[in-house]
C-alpha positions in Angstrom: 0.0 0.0 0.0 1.5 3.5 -1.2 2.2 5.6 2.1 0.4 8.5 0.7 -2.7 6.8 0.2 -5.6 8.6 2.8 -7.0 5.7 4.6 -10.5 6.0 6.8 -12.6 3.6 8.5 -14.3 3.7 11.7 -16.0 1.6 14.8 -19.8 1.7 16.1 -19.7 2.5 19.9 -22.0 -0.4 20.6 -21.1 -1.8 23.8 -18.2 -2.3 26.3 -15.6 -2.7 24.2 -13.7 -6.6 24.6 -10.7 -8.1 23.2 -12.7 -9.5 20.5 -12.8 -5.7 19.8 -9.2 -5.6 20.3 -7.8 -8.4 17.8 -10.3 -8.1 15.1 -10.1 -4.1 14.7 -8.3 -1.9 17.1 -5.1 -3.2 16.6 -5.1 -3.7 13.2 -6.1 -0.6 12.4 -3.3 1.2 15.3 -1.1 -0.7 13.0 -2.6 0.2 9.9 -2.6 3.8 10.6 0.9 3.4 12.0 2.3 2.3 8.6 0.9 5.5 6.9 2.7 8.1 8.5 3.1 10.1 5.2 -0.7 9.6 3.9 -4.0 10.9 5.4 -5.9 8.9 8.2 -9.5 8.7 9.0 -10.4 6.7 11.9 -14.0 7.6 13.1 -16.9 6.7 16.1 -20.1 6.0 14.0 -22.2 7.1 17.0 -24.8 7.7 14.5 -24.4 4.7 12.9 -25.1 3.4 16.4 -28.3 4.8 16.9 -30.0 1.8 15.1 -29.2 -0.2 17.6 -29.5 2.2 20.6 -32.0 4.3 22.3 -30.2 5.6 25.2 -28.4 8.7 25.0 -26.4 8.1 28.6 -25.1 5.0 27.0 -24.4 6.6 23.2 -22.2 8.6 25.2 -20.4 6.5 27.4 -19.6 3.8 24.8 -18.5 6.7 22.5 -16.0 7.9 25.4 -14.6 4.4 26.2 -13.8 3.7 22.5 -12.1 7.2 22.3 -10.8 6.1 25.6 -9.5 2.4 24.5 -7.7 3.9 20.9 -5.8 7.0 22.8 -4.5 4.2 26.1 -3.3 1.8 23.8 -1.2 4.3 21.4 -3.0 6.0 18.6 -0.8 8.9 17.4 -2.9 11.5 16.9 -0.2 13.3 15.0 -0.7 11.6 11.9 -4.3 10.3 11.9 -7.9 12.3 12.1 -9.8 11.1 15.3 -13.4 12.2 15.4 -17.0 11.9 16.1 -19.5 11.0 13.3 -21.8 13.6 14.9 -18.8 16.2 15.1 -19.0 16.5 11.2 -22.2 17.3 10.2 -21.4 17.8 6.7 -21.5 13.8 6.7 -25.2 14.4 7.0 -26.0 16.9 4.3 -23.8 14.6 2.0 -25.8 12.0 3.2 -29.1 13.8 1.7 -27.6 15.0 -1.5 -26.6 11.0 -2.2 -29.6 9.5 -1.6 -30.9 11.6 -4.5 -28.6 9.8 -6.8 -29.0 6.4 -5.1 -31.9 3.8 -6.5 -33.7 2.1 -4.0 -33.1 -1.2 -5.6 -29.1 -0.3 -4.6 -30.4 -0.6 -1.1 -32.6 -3.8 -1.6 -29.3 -5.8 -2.1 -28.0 -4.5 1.3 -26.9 -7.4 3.5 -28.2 -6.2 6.1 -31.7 -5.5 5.1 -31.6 -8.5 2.9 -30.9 -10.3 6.3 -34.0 -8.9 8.0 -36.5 -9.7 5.8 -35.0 -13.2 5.6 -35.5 -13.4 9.6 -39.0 -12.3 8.9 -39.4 -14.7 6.2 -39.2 -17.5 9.3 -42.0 -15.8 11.1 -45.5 -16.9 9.9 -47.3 -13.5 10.8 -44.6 -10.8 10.0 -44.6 -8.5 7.2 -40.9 -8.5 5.0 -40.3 -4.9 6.5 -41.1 -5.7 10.1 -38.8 -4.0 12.5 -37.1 -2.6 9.7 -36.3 1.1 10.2 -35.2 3.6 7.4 -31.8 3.9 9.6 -31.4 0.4 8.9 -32.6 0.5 5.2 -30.6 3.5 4.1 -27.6 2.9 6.1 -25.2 1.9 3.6 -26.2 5.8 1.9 -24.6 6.9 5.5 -21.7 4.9 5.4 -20.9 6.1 2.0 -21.0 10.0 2.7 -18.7 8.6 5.8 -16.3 7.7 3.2 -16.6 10.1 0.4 -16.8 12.9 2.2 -12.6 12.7 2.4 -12.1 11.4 -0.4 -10.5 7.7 0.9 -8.6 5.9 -0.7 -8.5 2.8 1.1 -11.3 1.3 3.5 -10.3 -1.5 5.2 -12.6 -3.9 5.8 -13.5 -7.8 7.1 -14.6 -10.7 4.1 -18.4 -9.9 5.4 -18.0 -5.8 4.7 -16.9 -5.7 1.5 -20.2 -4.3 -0.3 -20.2 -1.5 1.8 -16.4 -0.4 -0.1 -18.5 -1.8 -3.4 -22.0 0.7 -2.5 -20.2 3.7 -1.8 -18.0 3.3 -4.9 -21.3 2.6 -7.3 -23.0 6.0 -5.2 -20.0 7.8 -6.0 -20.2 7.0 -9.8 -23.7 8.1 -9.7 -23.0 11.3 -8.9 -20.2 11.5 -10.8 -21.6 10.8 -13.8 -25.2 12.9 -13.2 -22.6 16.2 -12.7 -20.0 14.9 -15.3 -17.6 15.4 -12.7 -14.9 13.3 -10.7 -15.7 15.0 -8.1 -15.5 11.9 -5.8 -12.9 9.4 -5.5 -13.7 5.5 -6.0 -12.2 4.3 -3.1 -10.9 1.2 -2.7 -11.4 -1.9 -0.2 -8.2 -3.3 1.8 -9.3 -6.6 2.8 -7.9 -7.3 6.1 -7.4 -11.0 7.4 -7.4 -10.5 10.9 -10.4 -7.9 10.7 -12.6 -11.0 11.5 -14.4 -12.2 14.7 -12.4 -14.4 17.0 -13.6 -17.1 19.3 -15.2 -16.3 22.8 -15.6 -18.0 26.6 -17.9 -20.7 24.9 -16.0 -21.3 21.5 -19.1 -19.0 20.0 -18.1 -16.1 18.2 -17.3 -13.3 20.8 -20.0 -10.7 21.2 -21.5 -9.3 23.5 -25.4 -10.4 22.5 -23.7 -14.2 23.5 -22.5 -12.8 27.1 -19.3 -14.6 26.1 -16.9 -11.5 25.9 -13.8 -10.5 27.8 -13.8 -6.9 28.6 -10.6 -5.2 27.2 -9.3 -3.4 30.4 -11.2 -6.0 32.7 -10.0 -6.6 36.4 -7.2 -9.0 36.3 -7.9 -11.5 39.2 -11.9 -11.4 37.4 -10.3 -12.0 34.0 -8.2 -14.9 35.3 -11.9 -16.4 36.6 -13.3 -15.7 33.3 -10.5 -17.7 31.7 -10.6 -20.3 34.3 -14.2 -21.1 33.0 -13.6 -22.0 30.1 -14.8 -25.6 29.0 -12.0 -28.1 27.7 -12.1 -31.9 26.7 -11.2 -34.0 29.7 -7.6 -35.1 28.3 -5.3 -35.3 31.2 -2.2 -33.2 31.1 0.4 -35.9 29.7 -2.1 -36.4 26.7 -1.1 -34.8 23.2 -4.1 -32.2 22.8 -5.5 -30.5 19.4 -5.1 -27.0 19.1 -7.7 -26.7 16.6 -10.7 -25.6 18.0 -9.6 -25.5 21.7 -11.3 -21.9 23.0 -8.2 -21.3 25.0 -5.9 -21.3 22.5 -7.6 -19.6 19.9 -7.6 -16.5 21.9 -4.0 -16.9 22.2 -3.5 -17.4 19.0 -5.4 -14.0 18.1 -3.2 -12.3 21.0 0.2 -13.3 21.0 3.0 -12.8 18.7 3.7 -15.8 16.0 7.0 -17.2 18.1 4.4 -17.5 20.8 1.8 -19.1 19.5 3.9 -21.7 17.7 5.6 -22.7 20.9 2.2 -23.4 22.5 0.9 -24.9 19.9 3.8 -27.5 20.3 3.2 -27.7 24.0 -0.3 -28.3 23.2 0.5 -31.4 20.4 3.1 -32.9 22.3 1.5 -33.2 25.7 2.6 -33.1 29.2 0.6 -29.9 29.8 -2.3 -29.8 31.5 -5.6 -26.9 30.3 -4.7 -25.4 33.9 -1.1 -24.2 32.5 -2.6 -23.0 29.2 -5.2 -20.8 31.1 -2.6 -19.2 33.2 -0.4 -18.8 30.0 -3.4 -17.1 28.3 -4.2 -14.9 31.2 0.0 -13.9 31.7 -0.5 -12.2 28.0 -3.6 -10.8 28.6 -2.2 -9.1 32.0 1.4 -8.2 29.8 -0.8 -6.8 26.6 -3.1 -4.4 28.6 -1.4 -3.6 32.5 -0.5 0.2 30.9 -3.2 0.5 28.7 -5.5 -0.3 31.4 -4.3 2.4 33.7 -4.1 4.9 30.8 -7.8 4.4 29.8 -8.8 4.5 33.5 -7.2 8.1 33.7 -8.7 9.1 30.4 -12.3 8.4 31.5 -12.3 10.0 35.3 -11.3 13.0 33.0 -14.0 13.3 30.6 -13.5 17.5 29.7 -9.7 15.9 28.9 -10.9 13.5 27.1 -13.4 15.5 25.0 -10.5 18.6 25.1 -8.1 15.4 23.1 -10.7 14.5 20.5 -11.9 18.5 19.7 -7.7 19.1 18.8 -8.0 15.6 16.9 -10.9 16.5 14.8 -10.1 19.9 13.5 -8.8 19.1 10.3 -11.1 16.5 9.9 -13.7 19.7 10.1 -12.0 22.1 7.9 -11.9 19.5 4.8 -15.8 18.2 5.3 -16.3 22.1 5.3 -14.3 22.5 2.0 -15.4 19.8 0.2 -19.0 20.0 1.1 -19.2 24.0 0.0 -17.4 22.7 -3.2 -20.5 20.4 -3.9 -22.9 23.0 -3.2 -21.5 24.6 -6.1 -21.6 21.9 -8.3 -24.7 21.4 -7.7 -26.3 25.0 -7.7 -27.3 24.8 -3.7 
């Protein structure tokens, strides 16, 4: 990837934020970032985005601070990447208006996520296709595309499952190009990222927080070593070879720990002689090593909320002054 390239993408403040969280998009996208020094970064809160799923403006909030929270502990340099509210750019939204005016409806018919709806409706003998379908939900992807071509991205990266939303917003942005004969918005690209994918939880299900099966990312360490310690294994005694192929504890290792690491459990694990109590403790040591500083650092951040919000208003500013720019540019274009 060029190092000029300008890169966005951006997290839904959903819910206490875990290490499934952690592996499958924070830290790749630190890293991400972190190999772009020269280029501009994007990384964004869709609180907005969130509001689909949530009703409660006390929790909006404090979700949105612990994510601002989680990226600043464990080291995003805000010297060379854009951190900011969805809500603090509110140019996103009158993009937002002037797309869906170029956008077909059948566009948003194919939307995975609606699509997926009225499947699940499709199961229920009384319901209606649209049932519990908002227009949040139904015009979301139009949302997520002014997200993007509002700075002109580049690069999005994205999980195997979130590739049409890269493929919608580069279709949205031909429409309008091509009604105003313009190239007026850039086609961004997708980055498909490996490791931008869901890893396993406390009951081998995904990780998520609708399962109850997460591990908060700054949890308490003597209730994080409990959490571990629950974890269900086969009843192999410790001299026993054991597969580490679908073994909970050590797919969260795996997803943690640096490649040397995981290669020498998985040894330990195939040739035997250690017992699931040794593997727990070794999963719970990294957990303490990876987040003892971060942990403190986020603490700080969020009994200092007017710091916190003081950190994100400096991070956002240019972010502001280019949605300003190139918003006024379409106005032009467009004779509003």
């Amino acid at each position: 990837m060029s190092k000029t390239k300008s890169i966005l993408t951006g997290i839904k403040p959903t819910g206490q934020v875990h290490i499934g969280n952690y592996a499958g998009m924070i830290r790749p996208t630190l890293d991400l970032m972190a190999s772009n020094p020269d280029g501009d970064n994007y990384l964004f809160i869709a609180n907005y985005h969130a509001l689909n799923s949530i009703g409660d403006a006390g929790q909006i909030r404090q979700f949105t601070h612990e994510v601002a929270a989680c990226f600043l502990a464990l080291g995003l340099d805000l010297s060379h990447t854009n951190f900011y509210r969805q809500s603090d750019v509110p140019e996103v939204f009158e993009l937002t208006q002037v797309l869906s005016s170029v956008t077909p409806k059948g566009l948003m018919n194919r939307a995975h996520a609606y699509k997926a709806a009225v499947d699940a409706n499709a199961d229920k003998p009384s319901a209606q296709p649209d049932d519990g379908v908002n227009m949040g939900l139904f015009t979301y992807p139009i949302l997520m595309s002014a997200d993007i071509l509002l700075f002109d991205a580049d690069v999005v990266p994205v999980g195997k499952d979130q590739i049409q939303h890269v493929e919608f917003a580069r279709d949205i942005a031909g429409y309008f190009n091509r009604r105003y004969d313009t190239e007026f918005f850039t086609l961004p690209d997708h980055s498909v990222q490996e490791n931008l994918e869901a890893i396993v939880g406390l009951d081998g299900r995904k990780m998520s927080k609708s399962y109850g099966n997460t591990i908060p990312l700054f949890a308490d360490p003597k209730t994080r070593r409990k959490m571990i310690n629950k974890i269900v294994t086969d009843s192999k005694l410790p001299e026993e070879p054991k597969d580490p192929d679908g073994n909970t504890v050590y797919e969260l290792y795996a997803a943690l720990a640096e490649p040397a690491e995981v290669t020498h459990l998985r040894a330990r694990f195939e040739e035997g002689g250690m017992g699931y109590g040794d593997a727990k403790r070794i999963l719970a040591d990294k957990l303490d090593e990876l987040f003892e500083v971060p942990a403190a650092r986020f603490a700080e951040y969020m009994t200092d909320p007017g710091e916190l919000e003081a950190m994100m208003e400096k991070a956002s500013r240019h972010a502001k002054e280019r949605a300003a720019a190139k918003v006024e540019a379409m106005r032009t274009l467009i004779g509003t």
